[in-house]
N, C-alpha and C positions, 0 to 999 in steps of 0.2 A: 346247076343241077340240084334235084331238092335233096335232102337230107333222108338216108332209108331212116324210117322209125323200127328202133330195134325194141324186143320186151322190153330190157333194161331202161331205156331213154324213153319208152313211154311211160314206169313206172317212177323214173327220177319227176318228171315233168308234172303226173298228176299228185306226187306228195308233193314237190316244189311249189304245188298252185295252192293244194289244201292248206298248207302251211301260211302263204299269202291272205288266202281266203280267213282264214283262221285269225290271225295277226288284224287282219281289218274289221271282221267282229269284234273282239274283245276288246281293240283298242282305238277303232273309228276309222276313217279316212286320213290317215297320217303320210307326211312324206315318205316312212319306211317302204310302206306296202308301193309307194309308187317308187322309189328306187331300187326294191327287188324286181317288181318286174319291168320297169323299163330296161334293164340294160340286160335281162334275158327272155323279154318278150318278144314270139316266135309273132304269130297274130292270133284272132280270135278264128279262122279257118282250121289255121295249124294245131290250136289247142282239142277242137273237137275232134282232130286228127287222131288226137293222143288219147282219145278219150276219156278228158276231164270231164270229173262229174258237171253237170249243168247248173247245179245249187253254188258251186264253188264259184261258178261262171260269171253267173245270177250275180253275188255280192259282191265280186272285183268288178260289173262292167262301169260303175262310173271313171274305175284308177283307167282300164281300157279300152274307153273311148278317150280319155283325155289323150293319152300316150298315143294313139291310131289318130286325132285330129294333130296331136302337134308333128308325127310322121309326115303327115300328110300336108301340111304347112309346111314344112322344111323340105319336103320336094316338089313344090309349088315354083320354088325360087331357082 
């Protein structure tokens, strides 16, 4: 069953991303940005759910497509 999106959990979600987003301007594609959101990345459906801004979206999509191919690889097997 999915998860209701409550205000609360859609405002943790779109600071949590700007925050991400934020962290990978200033200081590039670093492993941080890709261990915040791997292990609280919903997906890229669920995010526009929440609705994250699109620009926030925009800079993290190279960290989530990495993390949505290697998903997707490990339920391959």
């Amino acid at each position: 069953m999915a998860k209701r999106i409550t205000i609360r959990n859609k405002a943790f979600t779109q600071g949590y991303i700007c925050a991400c987003a934020t962290m990978m301007q200033e200081h590039g594609n670093g492993t941080e940005v890709y261990d915040c959101l791997r292990g609280n990345f919903i997906s890229l459906d669920d995010l526009r759910k929440h609705e994250v801004d699109e620009h926030d979206i925009e800079v993290l999509m190279p960290v989530i497509n990495e993390i949505e191919r290697k998903r997707a690889l490990a339920n391959c097997g």
